[in-house]
C-alpha positions, 0 to 999 in steps of 0.5 A: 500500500505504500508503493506509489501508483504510477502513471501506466505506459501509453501503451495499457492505456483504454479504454478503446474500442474493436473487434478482430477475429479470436486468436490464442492468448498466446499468439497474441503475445505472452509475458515479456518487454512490451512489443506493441499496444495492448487495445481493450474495451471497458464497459459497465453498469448498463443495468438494462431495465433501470429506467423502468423502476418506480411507479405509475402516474396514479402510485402503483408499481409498475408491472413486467410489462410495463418495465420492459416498454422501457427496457427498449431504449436501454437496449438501443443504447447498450447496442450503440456501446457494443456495436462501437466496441465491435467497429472501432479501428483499430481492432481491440484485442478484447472486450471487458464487461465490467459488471452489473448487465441487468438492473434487477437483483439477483435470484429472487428465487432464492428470497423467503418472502413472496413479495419483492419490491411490491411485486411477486416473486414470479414476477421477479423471477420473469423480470430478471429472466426478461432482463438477462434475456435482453442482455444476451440479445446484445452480446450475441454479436460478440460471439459472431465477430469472435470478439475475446470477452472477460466478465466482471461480477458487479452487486446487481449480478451477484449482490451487495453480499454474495451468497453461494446460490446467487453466484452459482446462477451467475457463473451458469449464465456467464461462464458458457458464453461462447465469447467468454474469453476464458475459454481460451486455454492460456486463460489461467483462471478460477474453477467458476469458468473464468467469470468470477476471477483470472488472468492472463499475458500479452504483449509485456502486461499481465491482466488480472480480473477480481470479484471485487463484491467478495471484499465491500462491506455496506454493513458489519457481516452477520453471522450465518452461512451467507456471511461465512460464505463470503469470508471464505470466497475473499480468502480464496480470491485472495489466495489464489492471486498471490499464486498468479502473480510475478515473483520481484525482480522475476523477467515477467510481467512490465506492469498489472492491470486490474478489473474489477466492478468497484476499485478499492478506494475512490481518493485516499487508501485510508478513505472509509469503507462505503458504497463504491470502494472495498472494506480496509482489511481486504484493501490493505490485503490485496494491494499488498498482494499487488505490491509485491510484484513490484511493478507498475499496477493500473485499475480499470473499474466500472 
């Protein structure tokens, strides 16, 4: 934590935009002196089916169909992103979803009361369902022009506190995506499928993807499997990093770059924990982590 974070070289900086037809991780350049430029796109927080939240002119909730009415500009909107992300030249060598896709929250079929939010769970379950549905519409096309993809787990896909069920539905949904660029065999990454946490090398940069929910903390934990689960999911994360990083003075990696939903602080490391950054335990944790490899680190952060 007390290593300066420095300015990344021109040659990390995005985000950009493009597509190019898929190719190994390791034809498009492993560890090593930095070559050439690395292109990314970053994009986050569509949350497809915000604007339809609120009530009627005469108070009441609004219904799913009502939602989805205006879901519809949303998704013109979300396509404008993608299709730019898929045009722009130069090509980007891959894409990064950054988190929070749909605006409803997750799997209120897990939920013990039958009323969400002045609806139904049912009616929940079709609206989360109709909103991921509108998702997938738009991505497809990243399948199609073969364009490499990380997801990054945001609170709206797994929650403020994830619990087990919640992230076992968003890496069935996710992980199999045919643009999911873990799929790639020199794609190192955790047993979810490469949707919760991974990494990989090209072109002189290591990149590293987190789910940064695993260490916010809105409110002190509370005892129970959920809290537990959570605890134990951090640690592991954690963990698992530390094996995935360059040793010091190791001829690796010139530089880190991170992705992840929320950055560990917003303005001072020492800042309180809140709604946007990540708890103090897991910050001094991770960034020491990082630190340890003794090379420039660069966040990418929706």
């Amino acid at each position: 934590p007390n290593t300066p974070f420095r300015r990344p070289p021109a040659e990390a900086q995005g985000p950009t935009a493009g597509g190019q037809s898929a190719v190994s991780l390791a034809e498009r350049g492993a560890a090593g002196p930095v070559r050439q430029p690395v292109r990314f796109a970053f994009i986050a927080d569509p949350q497809l089916g915000m604007k339809g939240v609120g009530r009627t002119e005469e108070g009441e909730v609004k219904s799913v169909e009502e939602r989805m009415e205006r879901l519809q500009q949303e998704l013109a909107l979300f396509r404008g992103c993608i299709g730019a992300a898929v045009a722009a030249e130069p090509p980007v060598d891959f894409l990064v979803l950054g988190g929070d896709l749909q605006d409803e929250w997750p799997s209120p079929a897990h939920e013990a009361s039958s009323m969400i939010g002045g609806l139904h769970r049912d009616e929940r379950m079709l609206l989360e369902r109709k909103q991921r549905d509108a998702v997938q519409s738009v991505l497809r096309v990243l399948a199609e022009r073969r364009i490499p993809t990380i997801f990054i787990a945001g609170n709206h896909d797994v929650d403020d506190v994830p619990q087990a069920a919640y992230v076992r539905d968003y890496v069935a949904e996710w992980s199999k995506h045919p643009a999911n660029m873990a799929r790639d065999t020199d794609y190192e990454h955790d047993s979810s499928g490469g949707v919760l946490y991974g990494t990989f090398h090209m072109r002189g940069f290591q990149f590293v993807h987190l789910t940064a929910q695993y260490y916010q903390r809105q409110a002190p934990p509370a005892d129970g499997e959920d809290s537990e689960y959570m605890r134990r999911a951090a640690d592991e994360q954690t963990a698992w990093l530390r094996r995935h990083l360059p040793g010091k003075d190791s001829d690796g990696p010139k530089m880190l770059v991170v992705f992840s939903h929320i950055p560990p602080f917003m303005n001072d490391i020492e800042e309180p924990e809140g709604w946007a950054n990540w708890d103090k335990a897991s910050r001094k944790s991770v960034l020491e982590v990082l630190a340890g490899a003794d090379i420039p680190i660069l966040f990418v952060c929706g």
